[in-house]
Each structure stands twice: as C-alpha cells, then as structure tokens.
C-alpha positions in Angstrom: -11.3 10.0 -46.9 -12.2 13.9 -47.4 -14.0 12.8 -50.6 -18.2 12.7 -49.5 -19.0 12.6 -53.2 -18.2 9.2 -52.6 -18.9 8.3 -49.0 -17.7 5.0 -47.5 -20.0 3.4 -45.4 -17.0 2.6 -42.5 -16.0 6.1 -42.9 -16.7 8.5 -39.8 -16.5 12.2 -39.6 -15.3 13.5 -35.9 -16.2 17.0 -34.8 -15.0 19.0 -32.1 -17.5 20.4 -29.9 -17.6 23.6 -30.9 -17.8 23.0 -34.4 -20.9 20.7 -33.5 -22.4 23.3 -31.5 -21.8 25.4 -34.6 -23.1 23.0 -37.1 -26.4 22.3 -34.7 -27.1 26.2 -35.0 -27.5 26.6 -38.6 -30.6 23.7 -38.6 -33.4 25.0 -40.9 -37.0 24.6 -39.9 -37.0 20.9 -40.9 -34.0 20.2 -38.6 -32.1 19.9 -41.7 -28.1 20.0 -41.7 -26.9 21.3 -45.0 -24.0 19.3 -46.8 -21.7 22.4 -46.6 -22.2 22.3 -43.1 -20.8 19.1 -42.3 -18.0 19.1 -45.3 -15.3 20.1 -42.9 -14.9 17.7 -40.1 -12.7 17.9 -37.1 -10.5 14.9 -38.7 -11.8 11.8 -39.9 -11.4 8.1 -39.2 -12.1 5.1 -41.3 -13.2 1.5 -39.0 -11.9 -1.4 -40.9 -15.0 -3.9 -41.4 -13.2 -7.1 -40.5 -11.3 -6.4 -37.4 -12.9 -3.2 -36.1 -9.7 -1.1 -35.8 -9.4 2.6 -36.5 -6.7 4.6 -39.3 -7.4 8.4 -37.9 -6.7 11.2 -40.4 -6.0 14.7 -39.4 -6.1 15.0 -35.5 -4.8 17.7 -34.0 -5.7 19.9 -37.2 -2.8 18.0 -38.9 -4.5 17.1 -42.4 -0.5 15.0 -42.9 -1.4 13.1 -39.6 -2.8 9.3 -39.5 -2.7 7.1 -36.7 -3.7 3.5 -36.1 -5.6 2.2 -33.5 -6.0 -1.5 -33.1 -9.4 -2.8 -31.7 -8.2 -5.6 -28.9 -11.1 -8.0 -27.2 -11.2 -6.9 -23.5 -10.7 -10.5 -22.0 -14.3 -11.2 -20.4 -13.7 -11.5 -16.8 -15.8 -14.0 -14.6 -18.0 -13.3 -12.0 -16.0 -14.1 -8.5 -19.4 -15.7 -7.2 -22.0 -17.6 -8.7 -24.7 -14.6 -8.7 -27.7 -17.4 -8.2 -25.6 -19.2 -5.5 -26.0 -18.2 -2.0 -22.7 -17.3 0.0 -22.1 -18.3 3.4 -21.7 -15.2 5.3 -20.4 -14.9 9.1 -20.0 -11.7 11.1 -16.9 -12.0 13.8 -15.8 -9.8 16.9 -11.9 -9.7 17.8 -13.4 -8.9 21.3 -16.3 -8.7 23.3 -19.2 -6.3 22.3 -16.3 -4.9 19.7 -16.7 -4.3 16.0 -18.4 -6.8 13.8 -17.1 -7.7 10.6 -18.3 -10.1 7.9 -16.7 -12.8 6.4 -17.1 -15.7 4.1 -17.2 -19.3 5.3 -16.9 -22.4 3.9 -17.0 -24.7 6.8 -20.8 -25.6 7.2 -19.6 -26.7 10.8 -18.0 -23.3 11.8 -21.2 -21.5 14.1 -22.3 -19.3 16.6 -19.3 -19.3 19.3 -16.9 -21.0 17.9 -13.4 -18.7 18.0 -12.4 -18.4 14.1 -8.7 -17.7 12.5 -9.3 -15.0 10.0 -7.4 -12.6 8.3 -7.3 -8.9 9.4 -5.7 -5.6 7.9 -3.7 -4.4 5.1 -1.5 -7.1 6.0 -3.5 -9.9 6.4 -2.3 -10.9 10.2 -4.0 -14.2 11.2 -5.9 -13.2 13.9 -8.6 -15.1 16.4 -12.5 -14.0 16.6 -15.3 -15.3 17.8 -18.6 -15.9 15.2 -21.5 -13.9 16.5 -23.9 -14.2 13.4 -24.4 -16.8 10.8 -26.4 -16.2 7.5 -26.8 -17.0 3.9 -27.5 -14.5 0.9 -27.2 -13.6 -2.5 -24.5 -11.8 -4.3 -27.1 -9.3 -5.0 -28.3 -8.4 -1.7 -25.2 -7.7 0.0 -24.7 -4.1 0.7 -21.3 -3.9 0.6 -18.9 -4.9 -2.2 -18.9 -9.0 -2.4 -15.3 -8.9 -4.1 -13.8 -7.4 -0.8 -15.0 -10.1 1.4 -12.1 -12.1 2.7 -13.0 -15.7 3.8 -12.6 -18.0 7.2 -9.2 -19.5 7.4 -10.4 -22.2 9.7 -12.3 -22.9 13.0 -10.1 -22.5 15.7 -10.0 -26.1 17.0 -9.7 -27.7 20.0 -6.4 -28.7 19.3 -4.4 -26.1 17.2 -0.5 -26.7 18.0 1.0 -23.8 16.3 -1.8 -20.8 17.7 -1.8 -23.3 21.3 2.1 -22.5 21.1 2.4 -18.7 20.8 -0.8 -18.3 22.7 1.4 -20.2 25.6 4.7 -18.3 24.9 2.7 -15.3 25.6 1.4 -16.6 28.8 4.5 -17.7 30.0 6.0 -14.9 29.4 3.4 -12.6 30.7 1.2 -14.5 33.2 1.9 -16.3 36.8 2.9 -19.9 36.4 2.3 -22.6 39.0 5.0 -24.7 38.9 3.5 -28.3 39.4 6.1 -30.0 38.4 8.0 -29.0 41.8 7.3 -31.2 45.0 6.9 -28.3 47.1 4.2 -26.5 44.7 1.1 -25.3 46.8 -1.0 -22.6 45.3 -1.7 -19.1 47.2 -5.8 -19.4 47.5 -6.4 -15.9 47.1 -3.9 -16.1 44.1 -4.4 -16.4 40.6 -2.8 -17.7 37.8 -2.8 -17.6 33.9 -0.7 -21.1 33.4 -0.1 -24.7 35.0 2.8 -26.4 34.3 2.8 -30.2 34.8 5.3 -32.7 33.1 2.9 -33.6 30.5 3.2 -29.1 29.5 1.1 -26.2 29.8 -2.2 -26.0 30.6 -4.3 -22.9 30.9 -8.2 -22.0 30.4 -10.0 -20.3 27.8 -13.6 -18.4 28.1 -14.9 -17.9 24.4 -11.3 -18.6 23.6 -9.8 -16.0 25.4 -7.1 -16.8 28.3 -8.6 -16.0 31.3 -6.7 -16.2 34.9 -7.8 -18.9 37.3 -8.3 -19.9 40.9 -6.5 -22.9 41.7 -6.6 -25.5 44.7 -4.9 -28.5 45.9 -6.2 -31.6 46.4 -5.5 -34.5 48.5 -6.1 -37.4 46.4 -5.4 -41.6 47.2 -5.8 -44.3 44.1 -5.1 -47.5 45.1 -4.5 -48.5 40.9 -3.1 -44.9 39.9 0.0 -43.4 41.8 -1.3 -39.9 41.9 1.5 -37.1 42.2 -0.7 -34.1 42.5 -4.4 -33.4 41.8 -5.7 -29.5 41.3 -9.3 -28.2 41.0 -9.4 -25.2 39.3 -11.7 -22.3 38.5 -11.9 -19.4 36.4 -11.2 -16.0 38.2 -13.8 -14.2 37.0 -16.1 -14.2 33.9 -16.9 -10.7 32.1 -18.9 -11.4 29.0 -21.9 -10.2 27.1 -22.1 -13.8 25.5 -21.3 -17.4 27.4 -20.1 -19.8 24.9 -17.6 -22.0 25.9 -14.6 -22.7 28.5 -12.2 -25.0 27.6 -9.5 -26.1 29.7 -6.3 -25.8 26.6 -3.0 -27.2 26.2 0.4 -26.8 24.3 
C-alpha cells in the first residue's frame, strides 16, 4: 500500500490536517506538489472496487494497524407525503380566541365549526377542539416541519357514546341536575342548570360543543294521543363567544 512506484487506482492516501497544511506550503510557482511531499501520508486506505468497503492501514500512526470498514446501503427512506399532493390542513382552538394549531385531516366533511377529537401533548390525550380554518397546500409551502403534523382523529359527531359519557360523568358530578324523573320536579326560574335527567338519561346543551348551563321552564302541556308526563322549554344561560356555530341539545 506504501508502495507509489506502483500506485493502485482504489488506493487513497489520508493526511492529517496539519500535514496538508504543510504539504500545501511547499507548492512551487506552477502550484506543483512534489512527489516527496506527498510520499508520507497520514495512513492509507484501499476501497475495494466491487463492494465499496474500506481496509485502513496505519491510523493512529500505527504502520501494524488495519481496520475494515464495511460500506452498507443506507435503506432509502420514503417521503411521508406525496410532495406534488396537496395535504388537507386544519387549524383547531381547545377554546375560544385560544391558541391555534394545525392539523391534518382526512375527512373532506370535517369544516369550519365542527368540534374535532385530536390528539394533544407529549402524550397524545384525545382532546375536543373546534376547526377555525380550512386549507389545502403543498408539502413545500408549509413553514413548519410536515413530519410533525399529527392528524384529525375524527369529527366529533352528533352522537359520540363514549366522549357523550365522560362529558356527562363530569356534569353530573360537577353541575346542577334537575331531577325530572321526580313528580314533584319544578325548576327555580332564576336557576340554572348544567344537566336534565329524564327516564330516557341525560340531557344537557352544548354551544360550539362546549357545556353550557341553561335556563329551564315548565310547561303545562295536554295531548289527547300522547300521555305527556312533563314538558320543559329550555334556554341557554348565557352565550360568550367570539364565533356562533352551533348549539345542540346532547345526550348520553
């Protein structure tokens, strides 16, 4: 390998960089590097013309030494996204006028003010939010890195039994229930309430699906083909929001 009377053509000489430096410094007018110069490499390494690994002689100013290094393929990795396909991009609140963050979505029937389950913080808690701005682009012209993005678990629908459950536990356990189910249930008017409970379960109302208390009243209803048992007209409280979008009357 020392031997450049007879150089190999997959033979490399390595230099340190101050030897280079060294080497560099004794050009001639012509830029020229004289043989002697470059005779005594750092070490010296030979690439094997078939599979592109490297036998390394004398690192480490150790003329005995040799090691091997096998070349291995880097496995080509795909592109997450299509980079000519445009993504479907929505940007979320977890509460009014709060912090908007972008998410993919899939659902070309998820839009503006429809409440969302996404995914939210190192550990990925389902959470609701509420879609405040739909829009399409390209891998390309997104500012922020595309592989990050975490997508739309689903539209939170009109019917969801396991979030309409804990959303009720919580209620239940923190709101004021009127008790329809009792005979002698009449509601305060100056009261409010978070929950109704009737013997077909829970009902309470949402404002851009968010619970929101109520106003409730008592009506005096006659059917002569129904037997009616009790008949409420209800009302939301109050309503404190930059954006009307929709208020549903929800169920367990």
């Amino acid at each position: 390998m020392n031997d450049h009377r007879s150089p190999d053509s997959n033979a490399y000489s390595v230099y340190s960089d101050e030897l280079l430096v060294e080497i560099m410094n004794k050009k001639d007018g012509n830029d020229s590097i004289s043989y002697e110069d470059i005779s005594e490499a750092s070490f010296y390494m030979w690439k094997c013309p078939k599979c592109g690994s490297f036998m390394v002689f004398g690192e480490d100013g150790d003329a005995d030494r040799f090691t091997f290094y096998e070349r291995q393929e880097v496995e080509k990795v795909e592109p997450l996204f299509d980079p000519d396909q445009e993504l479907n991009l929505v940007v979320v609140e977890f509460q009014e006028g709060g912090n908007g963050y972008t998410y993919i979505c899939d659902d070309p029937n998820i839009h503006i003010g429809h409440a969302v389950i996404v995914s939210g913080g190192k550990e990925n808690t389902e959470k609701t939010a509420f879609v405040v701005q739909k829009y399409h682009a390209l891998p390309k012209d997104i500012t922020f890195p595309v592989e990050k993005l975490k997508c739309v678990i689903r539209r939170y629908s009109y019917f969801d039994p396991f979030t309409s459950k804990i959303v009720c536990r919580n209620l239940i356990k923190l709101g004021r229930i009127l008790d329809a189910c009792s005979k002698n249930a009449k509601p305060a008017p100056q009261q409010t309430y978070y929950v109704i409970k009737t013997p077909l379960g829970y009902f309470w109302l949402e404002l851009n699906g968010v619970p929101i208390p109520m106003k409730i009243t008592q009506i005096q209803v006659k059917d002569k083909k129904y037997q009616v048992d009790s008949a409420l007209y209800i009302k939301p409280s109050e309503i404190n929001c930059r954006r009307f979008y929709e208020l549903e009357l929800c169920a367990d």
